[in-house]
C-alpha positions as MATLAB code, in Angstrom:
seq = 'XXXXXXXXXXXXXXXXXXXXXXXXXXXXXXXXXXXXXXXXXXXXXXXXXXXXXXXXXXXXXXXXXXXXXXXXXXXXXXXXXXXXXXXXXXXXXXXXXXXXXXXXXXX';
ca = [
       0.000    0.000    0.000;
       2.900    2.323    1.037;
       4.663    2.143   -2.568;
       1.173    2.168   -4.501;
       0.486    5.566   -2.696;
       3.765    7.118   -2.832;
       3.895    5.898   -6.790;
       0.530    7.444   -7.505;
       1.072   11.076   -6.344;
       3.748   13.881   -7.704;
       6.895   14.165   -5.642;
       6.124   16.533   -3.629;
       2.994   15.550   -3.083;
       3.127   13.878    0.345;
       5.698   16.183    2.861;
       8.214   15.209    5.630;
       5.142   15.144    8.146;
       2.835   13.110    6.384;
       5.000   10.132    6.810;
       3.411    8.953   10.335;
      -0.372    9.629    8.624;
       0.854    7.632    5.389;
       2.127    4.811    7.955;
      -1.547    5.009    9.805;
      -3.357    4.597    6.670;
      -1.327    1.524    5.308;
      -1.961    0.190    8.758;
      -5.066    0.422    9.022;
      -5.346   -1.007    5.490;
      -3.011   -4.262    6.587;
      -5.703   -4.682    9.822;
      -8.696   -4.784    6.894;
      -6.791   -7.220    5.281;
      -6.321   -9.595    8.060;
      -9.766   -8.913    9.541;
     -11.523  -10.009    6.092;
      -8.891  -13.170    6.125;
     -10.880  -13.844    9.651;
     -14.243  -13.859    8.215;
     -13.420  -16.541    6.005;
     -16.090  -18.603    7.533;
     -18.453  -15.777    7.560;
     -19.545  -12.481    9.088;
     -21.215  -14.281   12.261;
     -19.599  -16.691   15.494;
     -21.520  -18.290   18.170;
     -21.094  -17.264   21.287;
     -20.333  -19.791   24.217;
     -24.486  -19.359   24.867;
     -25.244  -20.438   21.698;
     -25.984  -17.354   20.030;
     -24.849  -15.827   16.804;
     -23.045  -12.724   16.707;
     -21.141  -10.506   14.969;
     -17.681  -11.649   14.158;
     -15.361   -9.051   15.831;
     -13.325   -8.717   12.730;
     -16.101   -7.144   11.518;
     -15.738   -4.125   14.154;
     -12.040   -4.253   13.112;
     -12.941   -3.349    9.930;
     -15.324   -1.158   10.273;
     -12.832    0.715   12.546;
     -10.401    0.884    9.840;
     -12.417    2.099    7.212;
     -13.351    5.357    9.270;
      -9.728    5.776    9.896;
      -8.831    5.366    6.358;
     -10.989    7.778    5.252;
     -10.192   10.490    7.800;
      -6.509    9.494    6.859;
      -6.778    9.875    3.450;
      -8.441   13.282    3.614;
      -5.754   14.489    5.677;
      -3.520   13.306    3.066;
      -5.179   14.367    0.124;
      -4.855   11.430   -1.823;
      -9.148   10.928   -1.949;
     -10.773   12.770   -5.126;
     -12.594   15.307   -2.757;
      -9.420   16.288   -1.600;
      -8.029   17.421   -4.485;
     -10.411   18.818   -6.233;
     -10.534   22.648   -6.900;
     -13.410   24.528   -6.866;
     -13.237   25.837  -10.191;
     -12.891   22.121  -11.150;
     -16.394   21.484   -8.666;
     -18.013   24.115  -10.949;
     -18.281   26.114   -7.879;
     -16.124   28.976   -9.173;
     -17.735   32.618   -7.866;
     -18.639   34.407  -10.767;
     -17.184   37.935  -10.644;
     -19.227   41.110   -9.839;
     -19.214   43.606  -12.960;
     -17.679   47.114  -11.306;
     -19.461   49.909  -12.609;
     -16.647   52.204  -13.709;
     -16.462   55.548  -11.269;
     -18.458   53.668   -8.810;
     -16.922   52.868   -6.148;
     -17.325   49.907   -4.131;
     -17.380   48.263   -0.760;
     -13.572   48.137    0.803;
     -12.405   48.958   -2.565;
     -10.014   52.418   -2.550;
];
């Protein structure tokens, strides 16, 4: 995960700092991994009463994803992240200045 992120950004995208996020997110992306390895036999266990459950792994994953995605924001390797607004469409329009008018905090 670490070389498939680093690979698929510029340079400079990710900065001296981001390195213990970067390590969080593949970490949490190794603990999906080995959770969904767990459910193998399937998303419920009984318990020692008798009665089905969730598997744990599935909290593990669960847990993981959130982090992921509040990692990757921070990291701005998800699409949301990195778009602009002018790329959103949500550009401002600019205000028309009548000439020898003067305007609002304008000298």
């Amino acid at each position: 995960m670490w070389t498939f992120q680093v690979k698929s950004h510029e340079a400079k995208h990710f900065g001296p700092g981001d390195r213990p996020l970067l390590k969080a997110f593949c970490e949490a992306y190794d603990d999906i991994c080995e959770a969904r390895l767990a459910l193998k036999d399937g998303l419920f266990i009984t318990a020692g009463t008798g009665a089905k459950k969730t598997h744990p792994a599935v909290d593990v994953i669960r847990r993981a994803e959130s982090s992921m995605s509040m990692l990757a924001t921070k990291l701005r390797i998800c699409a949301n992240s990195r778009i602009t607004a002018k790329k959103a469409g949500h550009e401002k329009p600019e205000i028309p200045v009548t000439p020898g008018r003067k305007t609002f905090g304008a000298s």
